[in-house]
N, CA, C and O atoms as a GROMACS GRO file, in nm:
protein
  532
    1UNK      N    1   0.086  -0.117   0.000
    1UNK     CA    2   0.000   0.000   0.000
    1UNK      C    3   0.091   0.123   0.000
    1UNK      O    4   0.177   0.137   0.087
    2UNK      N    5   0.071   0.215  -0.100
    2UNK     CA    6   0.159   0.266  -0.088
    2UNK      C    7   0.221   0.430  -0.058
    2UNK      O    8   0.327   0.493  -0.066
    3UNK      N    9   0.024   0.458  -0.003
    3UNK     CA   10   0.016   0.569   0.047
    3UNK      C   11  -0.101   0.558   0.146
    3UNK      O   12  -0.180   0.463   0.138
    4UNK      N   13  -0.114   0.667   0.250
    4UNK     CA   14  -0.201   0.623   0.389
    4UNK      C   15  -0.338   0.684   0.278
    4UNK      O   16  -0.328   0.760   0.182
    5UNK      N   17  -0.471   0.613   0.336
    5UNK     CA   18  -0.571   0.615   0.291
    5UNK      C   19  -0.680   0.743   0.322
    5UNK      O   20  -0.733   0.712   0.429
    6UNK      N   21  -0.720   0.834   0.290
    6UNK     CA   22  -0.760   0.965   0.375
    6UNK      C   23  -0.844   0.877   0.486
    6UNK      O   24  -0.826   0.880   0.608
    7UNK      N   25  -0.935   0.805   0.419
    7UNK     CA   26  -1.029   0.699   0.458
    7UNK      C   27  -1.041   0.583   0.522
    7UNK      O   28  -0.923   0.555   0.544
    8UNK      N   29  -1.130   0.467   0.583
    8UNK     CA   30  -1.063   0.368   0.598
    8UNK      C   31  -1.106   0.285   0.475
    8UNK      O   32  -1.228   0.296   0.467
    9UNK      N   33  -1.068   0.226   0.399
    9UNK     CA   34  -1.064   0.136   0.305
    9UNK      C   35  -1.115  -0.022   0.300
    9UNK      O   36  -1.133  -0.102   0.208
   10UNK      N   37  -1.131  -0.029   0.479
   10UNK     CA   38  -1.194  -0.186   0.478
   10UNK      C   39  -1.311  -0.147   0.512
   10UNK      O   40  -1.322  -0.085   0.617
   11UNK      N   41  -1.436  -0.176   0.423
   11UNK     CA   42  -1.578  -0.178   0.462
   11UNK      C   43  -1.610  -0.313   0.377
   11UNK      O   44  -1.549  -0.376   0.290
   12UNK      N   45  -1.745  -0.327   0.450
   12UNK     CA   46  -1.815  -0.365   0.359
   12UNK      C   47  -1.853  -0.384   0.206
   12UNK      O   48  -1.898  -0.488   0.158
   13UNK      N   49  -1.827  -0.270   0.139
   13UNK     CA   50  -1.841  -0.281   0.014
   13UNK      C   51  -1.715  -0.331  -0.078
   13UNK      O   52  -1.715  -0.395  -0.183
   14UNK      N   53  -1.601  -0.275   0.008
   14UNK     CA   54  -1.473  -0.319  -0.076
   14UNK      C   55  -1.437  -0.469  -0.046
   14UNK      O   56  -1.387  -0.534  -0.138
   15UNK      N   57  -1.460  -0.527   0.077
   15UNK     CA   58  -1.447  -0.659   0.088
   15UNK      C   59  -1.548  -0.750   0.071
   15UNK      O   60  -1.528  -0.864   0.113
   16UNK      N   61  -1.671  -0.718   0.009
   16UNK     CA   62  -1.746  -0.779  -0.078
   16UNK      C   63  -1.675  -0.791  -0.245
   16UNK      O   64  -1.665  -0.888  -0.319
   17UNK      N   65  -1.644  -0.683  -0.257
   17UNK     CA   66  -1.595  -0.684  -0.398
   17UNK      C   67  -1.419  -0.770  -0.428
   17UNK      O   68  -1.379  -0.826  -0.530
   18UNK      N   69  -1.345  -0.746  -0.287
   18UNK     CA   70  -1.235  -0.804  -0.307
   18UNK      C   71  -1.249  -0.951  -0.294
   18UNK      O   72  -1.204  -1.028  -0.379
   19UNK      N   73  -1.313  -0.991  -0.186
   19UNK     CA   74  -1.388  -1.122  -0.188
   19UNK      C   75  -1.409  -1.210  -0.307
   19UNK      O   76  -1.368  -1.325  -0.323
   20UNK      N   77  -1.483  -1.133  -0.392
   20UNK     CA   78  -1.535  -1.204  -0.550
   20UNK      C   79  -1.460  -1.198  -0.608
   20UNK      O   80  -1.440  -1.298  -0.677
   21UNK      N   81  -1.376  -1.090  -0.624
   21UNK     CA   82  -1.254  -1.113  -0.726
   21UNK      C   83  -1.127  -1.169  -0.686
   21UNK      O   84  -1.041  -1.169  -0.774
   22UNK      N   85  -1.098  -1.214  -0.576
   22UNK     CA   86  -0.972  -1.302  -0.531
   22UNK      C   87  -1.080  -1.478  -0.569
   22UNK      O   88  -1.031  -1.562  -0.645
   23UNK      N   89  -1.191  -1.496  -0.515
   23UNK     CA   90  -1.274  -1.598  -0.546
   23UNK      C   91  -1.246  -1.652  -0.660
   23UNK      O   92  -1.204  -1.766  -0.680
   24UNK      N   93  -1.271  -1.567  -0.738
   24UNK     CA   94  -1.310  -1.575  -0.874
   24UNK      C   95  -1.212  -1.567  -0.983
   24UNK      O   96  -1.240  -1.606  -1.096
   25UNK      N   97  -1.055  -1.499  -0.941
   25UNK     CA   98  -0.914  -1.493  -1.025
   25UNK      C   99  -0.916  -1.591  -1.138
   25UNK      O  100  -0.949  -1.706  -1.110
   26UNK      N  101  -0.890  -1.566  -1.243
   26UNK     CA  102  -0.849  -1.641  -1.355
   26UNK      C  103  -0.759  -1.774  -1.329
   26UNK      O  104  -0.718  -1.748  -1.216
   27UNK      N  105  -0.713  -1.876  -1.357
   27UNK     CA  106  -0.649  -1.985  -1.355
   27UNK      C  107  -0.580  -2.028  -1.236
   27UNK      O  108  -0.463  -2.067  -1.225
   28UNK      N  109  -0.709  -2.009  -1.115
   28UNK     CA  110  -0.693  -2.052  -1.009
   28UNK      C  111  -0.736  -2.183  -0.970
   28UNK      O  112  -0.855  -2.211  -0.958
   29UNK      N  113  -0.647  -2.259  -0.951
   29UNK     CA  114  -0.785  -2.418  -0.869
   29UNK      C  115  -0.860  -2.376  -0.740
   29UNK      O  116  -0.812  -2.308  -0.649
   30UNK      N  117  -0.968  -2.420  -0.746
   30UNK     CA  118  -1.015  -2.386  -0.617
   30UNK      C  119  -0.911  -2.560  -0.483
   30UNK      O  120  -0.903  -2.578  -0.362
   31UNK      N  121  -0.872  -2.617  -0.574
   31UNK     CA  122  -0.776  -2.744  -0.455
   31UNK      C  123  -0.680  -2.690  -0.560
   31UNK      O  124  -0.707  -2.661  -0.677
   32UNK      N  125  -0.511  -2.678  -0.469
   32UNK     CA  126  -0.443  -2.666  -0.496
   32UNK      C  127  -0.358  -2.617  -0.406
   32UNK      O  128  -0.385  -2.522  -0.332
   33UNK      N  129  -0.206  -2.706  -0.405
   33UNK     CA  130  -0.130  -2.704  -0.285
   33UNK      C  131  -0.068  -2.559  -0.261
   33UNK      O  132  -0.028  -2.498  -0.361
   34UNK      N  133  -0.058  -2.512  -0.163
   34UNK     CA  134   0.026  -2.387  -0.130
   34UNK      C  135   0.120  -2.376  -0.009
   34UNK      O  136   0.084  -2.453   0.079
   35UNK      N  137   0.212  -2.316   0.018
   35UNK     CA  138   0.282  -2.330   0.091
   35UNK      C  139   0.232  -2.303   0.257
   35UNK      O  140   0.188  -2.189   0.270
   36UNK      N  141   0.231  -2.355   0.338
   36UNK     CA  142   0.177  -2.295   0.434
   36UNK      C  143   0.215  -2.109   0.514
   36UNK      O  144   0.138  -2.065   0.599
   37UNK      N  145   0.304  -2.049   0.480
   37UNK     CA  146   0.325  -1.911   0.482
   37UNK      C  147   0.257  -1.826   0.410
   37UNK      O  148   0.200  -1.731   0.463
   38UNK      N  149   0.254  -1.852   0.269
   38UNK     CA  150   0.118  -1.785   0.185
   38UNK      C  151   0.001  -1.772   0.260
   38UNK      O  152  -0.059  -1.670   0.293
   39UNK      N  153  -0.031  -1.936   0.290
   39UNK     CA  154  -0.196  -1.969   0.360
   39UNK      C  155  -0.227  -1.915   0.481
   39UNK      O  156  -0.346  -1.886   0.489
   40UNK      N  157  -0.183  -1.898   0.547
   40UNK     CA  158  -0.163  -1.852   0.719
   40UNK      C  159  -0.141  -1.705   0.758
   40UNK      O  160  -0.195  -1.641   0.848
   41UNK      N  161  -0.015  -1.652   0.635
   41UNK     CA  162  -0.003  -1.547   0.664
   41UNK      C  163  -0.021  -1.426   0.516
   41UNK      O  164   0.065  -1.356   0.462
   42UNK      N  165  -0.168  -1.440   0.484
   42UNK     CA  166  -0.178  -1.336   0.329
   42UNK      C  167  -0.070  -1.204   0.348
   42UNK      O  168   0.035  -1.169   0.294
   43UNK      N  169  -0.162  -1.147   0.463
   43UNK     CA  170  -0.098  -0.996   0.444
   43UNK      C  171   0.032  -0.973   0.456
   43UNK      O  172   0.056  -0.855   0.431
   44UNK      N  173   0.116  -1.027   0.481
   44UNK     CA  174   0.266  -1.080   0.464
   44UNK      C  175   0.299  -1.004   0.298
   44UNK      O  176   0.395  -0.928   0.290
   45UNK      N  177   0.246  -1.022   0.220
   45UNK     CA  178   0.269  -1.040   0.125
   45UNK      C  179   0.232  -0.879   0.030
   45UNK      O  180   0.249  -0.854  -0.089
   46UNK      N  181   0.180  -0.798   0.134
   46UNK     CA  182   0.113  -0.682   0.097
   46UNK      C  183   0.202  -0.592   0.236
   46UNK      O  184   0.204  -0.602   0.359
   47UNK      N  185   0.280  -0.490   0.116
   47UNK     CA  186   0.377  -0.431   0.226
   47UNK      C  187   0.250  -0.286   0.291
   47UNK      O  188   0.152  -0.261   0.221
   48UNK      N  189   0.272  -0.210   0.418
   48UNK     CA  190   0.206  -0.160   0.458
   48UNK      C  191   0.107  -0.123   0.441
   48UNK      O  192   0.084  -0.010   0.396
   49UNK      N  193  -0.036  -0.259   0.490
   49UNK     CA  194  -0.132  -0.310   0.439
   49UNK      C  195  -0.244  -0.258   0.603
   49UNK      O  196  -0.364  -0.270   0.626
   50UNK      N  197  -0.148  -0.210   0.670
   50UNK     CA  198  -0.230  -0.110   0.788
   50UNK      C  199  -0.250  -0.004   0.725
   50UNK      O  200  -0.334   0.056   0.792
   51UNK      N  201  -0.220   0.067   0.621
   51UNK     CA  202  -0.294   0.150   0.576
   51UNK      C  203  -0.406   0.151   0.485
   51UNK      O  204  -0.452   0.248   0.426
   52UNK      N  205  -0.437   0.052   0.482
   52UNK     CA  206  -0.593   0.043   0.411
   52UNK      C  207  -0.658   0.112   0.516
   52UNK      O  208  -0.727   0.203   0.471
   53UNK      N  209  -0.661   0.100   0.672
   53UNK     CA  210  -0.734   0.111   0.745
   53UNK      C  211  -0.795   0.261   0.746
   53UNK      O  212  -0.910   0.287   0.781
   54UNK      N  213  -0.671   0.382   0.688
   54UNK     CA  214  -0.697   0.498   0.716
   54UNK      C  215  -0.587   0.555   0.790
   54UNK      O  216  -0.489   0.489   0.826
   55UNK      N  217  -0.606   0.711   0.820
   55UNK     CA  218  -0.511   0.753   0.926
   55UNK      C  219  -0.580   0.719   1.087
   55UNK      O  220  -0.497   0.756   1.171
   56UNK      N  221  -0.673   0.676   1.137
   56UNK     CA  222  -0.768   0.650   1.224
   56UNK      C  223  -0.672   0.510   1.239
   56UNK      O  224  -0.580   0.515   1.322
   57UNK      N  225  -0.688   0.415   1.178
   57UNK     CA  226  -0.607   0.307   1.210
   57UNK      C  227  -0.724   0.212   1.258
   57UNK      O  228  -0.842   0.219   1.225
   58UNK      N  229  -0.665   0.122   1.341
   58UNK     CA  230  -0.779   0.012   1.364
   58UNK      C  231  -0.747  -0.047   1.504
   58UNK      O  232  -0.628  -0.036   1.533
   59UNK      N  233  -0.807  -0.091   1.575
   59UNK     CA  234  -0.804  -0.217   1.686
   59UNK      C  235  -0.761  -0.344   1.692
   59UNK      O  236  -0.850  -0.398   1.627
   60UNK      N  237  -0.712  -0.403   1.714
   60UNK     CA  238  -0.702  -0.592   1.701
   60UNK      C  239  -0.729  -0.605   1.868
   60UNK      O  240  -0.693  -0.532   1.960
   61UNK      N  241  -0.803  -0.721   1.867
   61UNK     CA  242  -0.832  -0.703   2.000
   61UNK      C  243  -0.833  -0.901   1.932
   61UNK      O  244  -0.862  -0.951   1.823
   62UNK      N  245  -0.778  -0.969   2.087
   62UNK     CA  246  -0.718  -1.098   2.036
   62UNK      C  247  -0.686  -1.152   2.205
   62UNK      O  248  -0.621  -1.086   2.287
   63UNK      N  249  -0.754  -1.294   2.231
   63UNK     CA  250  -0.728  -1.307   2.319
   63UNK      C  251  -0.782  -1.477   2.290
   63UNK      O  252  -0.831  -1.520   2.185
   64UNK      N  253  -0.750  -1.570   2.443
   64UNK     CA  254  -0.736  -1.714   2.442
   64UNK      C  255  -0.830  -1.766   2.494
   64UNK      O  256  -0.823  -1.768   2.617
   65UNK      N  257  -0.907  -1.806   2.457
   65UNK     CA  258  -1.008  -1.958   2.521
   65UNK      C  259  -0.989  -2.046   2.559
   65UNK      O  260  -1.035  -2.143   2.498
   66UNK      N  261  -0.915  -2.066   2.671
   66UNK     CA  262  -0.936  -2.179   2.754
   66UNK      C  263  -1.048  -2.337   2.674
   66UNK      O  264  -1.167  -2.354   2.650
   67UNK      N  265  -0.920  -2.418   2.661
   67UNK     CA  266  -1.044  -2.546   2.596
   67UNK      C  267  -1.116  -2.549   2.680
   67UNK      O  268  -1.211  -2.483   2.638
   68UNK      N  269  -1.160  -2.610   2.864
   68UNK     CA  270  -1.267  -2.622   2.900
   68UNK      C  271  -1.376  -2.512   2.865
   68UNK      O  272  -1.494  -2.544   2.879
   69UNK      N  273  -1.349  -2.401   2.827
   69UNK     CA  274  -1.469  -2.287   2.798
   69UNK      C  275  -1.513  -2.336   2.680
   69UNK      O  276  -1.635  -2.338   2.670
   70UNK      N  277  -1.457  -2.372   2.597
   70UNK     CA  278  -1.520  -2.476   2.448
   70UNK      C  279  -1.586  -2.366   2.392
   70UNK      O  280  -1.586  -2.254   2.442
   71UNK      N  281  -1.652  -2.407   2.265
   71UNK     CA  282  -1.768  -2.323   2.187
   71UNK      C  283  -1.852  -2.208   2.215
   71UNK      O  284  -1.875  -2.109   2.144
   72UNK      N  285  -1.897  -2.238   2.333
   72UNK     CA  286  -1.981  -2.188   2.399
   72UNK      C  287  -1.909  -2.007   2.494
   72UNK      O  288  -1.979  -1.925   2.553
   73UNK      N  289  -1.800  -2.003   2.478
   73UNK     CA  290  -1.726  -1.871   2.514
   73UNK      C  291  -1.671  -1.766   2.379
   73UNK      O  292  -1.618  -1.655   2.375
   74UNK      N  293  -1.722  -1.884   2.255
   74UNK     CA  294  -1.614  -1.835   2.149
   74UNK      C  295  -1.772  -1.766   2.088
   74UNK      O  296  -1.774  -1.655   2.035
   75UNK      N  297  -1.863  -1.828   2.102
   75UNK     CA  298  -2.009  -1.827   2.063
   75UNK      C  299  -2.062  -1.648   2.164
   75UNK      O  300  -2.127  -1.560   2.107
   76UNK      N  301  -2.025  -1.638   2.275
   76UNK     CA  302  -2.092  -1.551   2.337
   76UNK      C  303  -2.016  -1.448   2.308
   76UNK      O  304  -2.080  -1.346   2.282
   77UNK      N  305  -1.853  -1.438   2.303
   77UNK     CA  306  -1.803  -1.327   2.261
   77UNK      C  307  -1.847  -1.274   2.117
   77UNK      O  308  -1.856  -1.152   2.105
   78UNK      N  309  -1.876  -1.354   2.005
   78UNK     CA  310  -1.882  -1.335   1.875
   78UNK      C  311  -2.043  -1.250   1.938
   78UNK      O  312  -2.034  -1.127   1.935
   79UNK      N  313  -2.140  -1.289   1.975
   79UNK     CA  314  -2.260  -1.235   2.009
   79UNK      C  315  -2.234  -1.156   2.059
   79UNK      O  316  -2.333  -1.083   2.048
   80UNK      N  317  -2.147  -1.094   2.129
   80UNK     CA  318  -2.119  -0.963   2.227
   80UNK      C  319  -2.088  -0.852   2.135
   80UNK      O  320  -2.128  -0.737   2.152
   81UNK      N  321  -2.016  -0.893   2.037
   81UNK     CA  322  -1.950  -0.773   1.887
   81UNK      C  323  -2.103  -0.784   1.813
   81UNK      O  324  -2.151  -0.672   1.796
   82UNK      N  325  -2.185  -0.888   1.770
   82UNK     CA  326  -2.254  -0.909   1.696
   82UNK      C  327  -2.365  -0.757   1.770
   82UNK      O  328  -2.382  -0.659   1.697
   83UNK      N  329  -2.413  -0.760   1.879
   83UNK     CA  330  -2.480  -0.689   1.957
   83UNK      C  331  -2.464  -0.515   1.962
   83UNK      O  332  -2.546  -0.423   1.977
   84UNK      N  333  -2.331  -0.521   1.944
   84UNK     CA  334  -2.279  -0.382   1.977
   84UNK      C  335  -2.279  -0.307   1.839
   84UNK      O  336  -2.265  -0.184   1.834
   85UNK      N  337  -2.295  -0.386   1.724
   85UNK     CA  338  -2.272  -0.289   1.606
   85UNK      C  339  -2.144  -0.279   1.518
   85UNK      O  340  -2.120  -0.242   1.403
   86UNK      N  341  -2.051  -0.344   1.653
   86UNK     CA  342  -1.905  -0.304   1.590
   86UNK      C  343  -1.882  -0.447   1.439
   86UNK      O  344  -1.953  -0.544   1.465
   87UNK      N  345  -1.834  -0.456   1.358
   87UNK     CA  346  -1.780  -0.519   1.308
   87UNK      C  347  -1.613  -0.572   1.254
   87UNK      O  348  -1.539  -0.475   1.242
   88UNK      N  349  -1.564  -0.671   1.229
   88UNK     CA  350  -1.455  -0.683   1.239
   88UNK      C  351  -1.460  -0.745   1.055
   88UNK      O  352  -1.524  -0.836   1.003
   89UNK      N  353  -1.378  -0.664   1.009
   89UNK     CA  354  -1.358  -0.742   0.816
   89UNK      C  355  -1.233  -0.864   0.837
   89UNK      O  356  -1.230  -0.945   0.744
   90UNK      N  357  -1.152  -0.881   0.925
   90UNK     CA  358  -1.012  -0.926   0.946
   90UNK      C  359  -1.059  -1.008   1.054
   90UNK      O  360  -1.089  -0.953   1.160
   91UNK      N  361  -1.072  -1.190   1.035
   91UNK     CA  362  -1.095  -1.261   1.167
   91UNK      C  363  -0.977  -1.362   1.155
   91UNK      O  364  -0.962  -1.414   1.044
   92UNK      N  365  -0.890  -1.398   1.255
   92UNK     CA  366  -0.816  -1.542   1.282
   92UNK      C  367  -0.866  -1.580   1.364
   92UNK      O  368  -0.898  -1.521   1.467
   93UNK      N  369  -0.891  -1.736   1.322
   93UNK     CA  370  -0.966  -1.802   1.466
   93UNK      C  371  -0.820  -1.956   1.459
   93UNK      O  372  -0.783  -2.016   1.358
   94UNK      N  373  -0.788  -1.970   1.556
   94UNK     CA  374  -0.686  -2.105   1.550
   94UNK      C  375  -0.693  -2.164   1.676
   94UNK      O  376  -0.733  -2.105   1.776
   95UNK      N  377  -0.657  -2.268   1.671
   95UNK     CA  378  -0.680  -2.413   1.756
   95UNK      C  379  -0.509  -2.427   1.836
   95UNK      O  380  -0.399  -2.463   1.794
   96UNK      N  381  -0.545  -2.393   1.929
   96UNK     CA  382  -0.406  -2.455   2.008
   96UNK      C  383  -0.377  -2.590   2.118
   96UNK      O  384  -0.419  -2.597   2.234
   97UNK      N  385  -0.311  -2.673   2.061
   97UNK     CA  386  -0.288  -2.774   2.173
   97UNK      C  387  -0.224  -2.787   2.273
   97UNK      O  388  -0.191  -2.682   2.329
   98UNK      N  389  -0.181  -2.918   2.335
   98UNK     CA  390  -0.126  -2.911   2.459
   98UNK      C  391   0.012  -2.884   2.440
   98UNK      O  392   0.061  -2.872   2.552
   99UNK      N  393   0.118  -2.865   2.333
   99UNK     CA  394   0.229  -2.853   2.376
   99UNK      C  395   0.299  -2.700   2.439
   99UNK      O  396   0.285  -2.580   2.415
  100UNK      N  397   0.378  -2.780   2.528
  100UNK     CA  398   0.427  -2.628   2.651
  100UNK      C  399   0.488  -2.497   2.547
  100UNK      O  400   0.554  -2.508   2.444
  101UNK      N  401   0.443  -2.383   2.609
  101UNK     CA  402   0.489  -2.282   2.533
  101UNK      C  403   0.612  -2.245   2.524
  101UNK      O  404   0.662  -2.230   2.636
  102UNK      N  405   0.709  -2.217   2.402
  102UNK     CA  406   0.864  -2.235   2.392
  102UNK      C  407   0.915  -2.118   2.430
  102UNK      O  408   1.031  -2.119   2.471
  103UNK      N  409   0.841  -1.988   2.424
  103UNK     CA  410   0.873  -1.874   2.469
  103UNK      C  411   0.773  -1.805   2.520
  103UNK      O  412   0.663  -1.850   2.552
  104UNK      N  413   0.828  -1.646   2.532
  104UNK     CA  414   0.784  -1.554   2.658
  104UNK      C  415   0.652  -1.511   2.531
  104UNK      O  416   0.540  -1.528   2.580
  105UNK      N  417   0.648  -1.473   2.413
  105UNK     CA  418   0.532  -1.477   2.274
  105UNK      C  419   0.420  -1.541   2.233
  105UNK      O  420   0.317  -1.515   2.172
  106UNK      N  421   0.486  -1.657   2.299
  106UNK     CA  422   0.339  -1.755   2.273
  106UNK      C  423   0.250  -1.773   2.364
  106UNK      O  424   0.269  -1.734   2.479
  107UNK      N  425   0.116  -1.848   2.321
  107UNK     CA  426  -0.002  -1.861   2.399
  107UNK      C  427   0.064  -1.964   2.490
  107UNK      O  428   0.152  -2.047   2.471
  108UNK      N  429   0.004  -1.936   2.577
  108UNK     CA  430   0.055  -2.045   2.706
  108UNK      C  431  -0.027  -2.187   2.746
  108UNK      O  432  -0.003  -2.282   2.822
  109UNK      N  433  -0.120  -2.155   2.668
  109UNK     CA  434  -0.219  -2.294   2.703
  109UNK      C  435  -0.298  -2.344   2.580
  109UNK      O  436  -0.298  -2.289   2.470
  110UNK      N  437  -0.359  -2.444   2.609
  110UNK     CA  438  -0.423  -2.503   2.503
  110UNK      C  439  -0.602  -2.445   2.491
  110UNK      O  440  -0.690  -2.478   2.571
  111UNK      N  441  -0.621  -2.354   2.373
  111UNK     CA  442  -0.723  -2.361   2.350
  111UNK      C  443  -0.758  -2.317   2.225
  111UNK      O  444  -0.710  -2.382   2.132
  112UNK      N  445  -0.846  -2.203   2.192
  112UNK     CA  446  -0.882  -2.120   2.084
  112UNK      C  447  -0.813  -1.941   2.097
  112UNK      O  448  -0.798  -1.880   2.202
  113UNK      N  449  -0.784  -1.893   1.967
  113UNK     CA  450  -0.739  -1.804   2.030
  113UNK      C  451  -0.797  -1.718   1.894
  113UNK      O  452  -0.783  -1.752   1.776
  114UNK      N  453  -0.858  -1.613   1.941
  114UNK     CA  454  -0.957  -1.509   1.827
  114UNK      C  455  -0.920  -1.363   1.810
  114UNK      O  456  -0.943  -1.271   1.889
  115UNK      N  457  -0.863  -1.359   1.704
  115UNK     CA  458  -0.783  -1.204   1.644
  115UNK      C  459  -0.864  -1.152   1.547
  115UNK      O  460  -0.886  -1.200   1.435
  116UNK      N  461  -0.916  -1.034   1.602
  116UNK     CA  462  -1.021  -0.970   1.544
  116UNK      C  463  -0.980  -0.801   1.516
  116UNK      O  464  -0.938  -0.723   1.601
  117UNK      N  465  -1.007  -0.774   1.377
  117UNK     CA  466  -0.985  -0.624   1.388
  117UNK      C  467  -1.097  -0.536   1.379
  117UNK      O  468  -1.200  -0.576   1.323
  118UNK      N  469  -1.089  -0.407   1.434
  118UNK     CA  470  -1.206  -0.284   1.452
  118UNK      C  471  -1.177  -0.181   1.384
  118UNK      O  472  -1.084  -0.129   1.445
  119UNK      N  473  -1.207  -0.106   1.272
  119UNK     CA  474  -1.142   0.049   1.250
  119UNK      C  475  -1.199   0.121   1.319
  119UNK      O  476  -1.322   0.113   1.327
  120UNK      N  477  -1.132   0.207   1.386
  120UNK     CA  478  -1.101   0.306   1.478
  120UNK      C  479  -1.275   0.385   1.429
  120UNK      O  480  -1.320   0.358   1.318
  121UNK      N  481  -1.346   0.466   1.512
  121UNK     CA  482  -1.440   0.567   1.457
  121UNK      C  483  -1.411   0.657   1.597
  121UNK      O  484  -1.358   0.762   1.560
  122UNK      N  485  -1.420   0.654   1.696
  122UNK     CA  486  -1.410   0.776   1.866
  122UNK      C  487  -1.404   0.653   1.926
  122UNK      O  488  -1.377   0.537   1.895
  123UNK      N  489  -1.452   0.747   2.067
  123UNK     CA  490  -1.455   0.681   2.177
  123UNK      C  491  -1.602   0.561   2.248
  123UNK      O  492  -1.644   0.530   2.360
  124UNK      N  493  -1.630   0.534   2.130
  124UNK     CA  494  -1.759   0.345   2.182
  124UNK      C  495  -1.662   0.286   2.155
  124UNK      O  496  -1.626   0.213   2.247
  125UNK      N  497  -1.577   0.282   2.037
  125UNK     CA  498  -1.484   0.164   1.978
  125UNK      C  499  -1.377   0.177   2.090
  125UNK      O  500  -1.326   0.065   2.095
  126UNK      N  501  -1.327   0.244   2.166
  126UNK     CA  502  -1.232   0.223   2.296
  126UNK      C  503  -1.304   0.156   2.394
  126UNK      O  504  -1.268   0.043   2.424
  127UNK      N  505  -1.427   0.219   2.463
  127UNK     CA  506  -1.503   0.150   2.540
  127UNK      C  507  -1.573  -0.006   2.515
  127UNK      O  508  -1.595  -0.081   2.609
  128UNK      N  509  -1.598  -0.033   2.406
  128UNK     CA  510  -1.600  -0.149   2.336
  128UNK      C  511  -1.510  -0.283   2.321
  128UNK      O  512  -1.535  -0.403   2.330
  129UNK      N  513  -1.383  -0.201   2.290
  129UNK     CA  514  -1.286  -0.322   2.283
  129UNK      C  515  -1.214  -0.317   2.430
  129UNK      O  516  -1.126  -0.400   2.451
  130UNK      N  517  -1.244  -0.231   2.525
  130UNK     CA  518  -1.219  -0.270   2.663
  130UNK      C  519  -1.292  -0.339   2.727
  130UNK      O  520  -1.244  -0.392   2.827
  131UNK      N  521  -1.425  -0.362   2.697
  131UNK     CA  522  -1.554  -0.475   2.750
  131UNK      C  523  -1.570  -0.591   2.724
  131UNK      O  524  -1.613  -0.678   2.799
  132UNK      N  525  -1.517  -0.604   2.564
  132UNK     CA  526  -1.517  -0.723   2.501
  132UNK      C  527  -1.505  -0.831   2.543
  132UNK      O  528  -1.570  -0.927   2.502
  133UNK      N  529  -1.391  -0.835   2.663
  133UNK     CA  530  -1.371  -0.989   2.702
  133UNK      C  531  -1.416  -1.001   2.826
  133UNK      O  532  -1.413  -1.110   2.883
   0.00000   0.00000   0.00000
């Protein structure tokens, strides 16, 4: 990206439209092997790709589920954003197991762990992503 956006650039309408046309690319397989760094990590691949967001910028708000909390915690938080209005265009949802954490960076336990982004608008979206969890 290669200039900041006056705007924020992730809505609705543009990731409907980017949606269909990454979908839809010319001489793509929909099966077809890829490296796992491509797959895992797109925006890697798109140099200063925080500026889609705008000069406002955005939120990531990202935190761990405990496996005994199961479905049912991952289910009420998603209903808690669903409720408030806010929306997130940018979701990672990943599965963590039991092995011990190798450093001071990683998740420390085994569960779900949900990285969600917000673009910035005032102050609900601060109060918001401080309630969230």
């Amino acid at each position: 990206m290669p200039f900041m956006a006056p705007f924020s650039l992730v809505n609705t309408a543009t990731l409907r439209l980017f949606n269909f046309l990454y979908y839809h690319r010319p001489g793509i397989s929909r099966r077809r092997r890829e490296h796992f760094q491509s797959f895992f990590f797109p925006l890697d691949s798109v140099a200063n790709w925080n500026r889609l967001y705008g000069q406002r910028g955005f939120y990531q708000y990202q935190c761990v589920i405990p496996e005994q909390a199961g479905p049912e915690a991952t289910a009420q938080l998603l209903e808690k954003i669903a409720r408030s209005g806010q929306g997130s265009f940018l979701a990672v949802l990943k599965q963590f197991g039991r092995l011990s954490s190798p450093g001071m960076l990683s998740f420390p336990r085994c569960g779900v762990t949900l990285a969600l982004d917000f673009p910035k608008h005032g102050r609900s979206d601060r109060a918001f992503v401080h309630t969230a969890g």
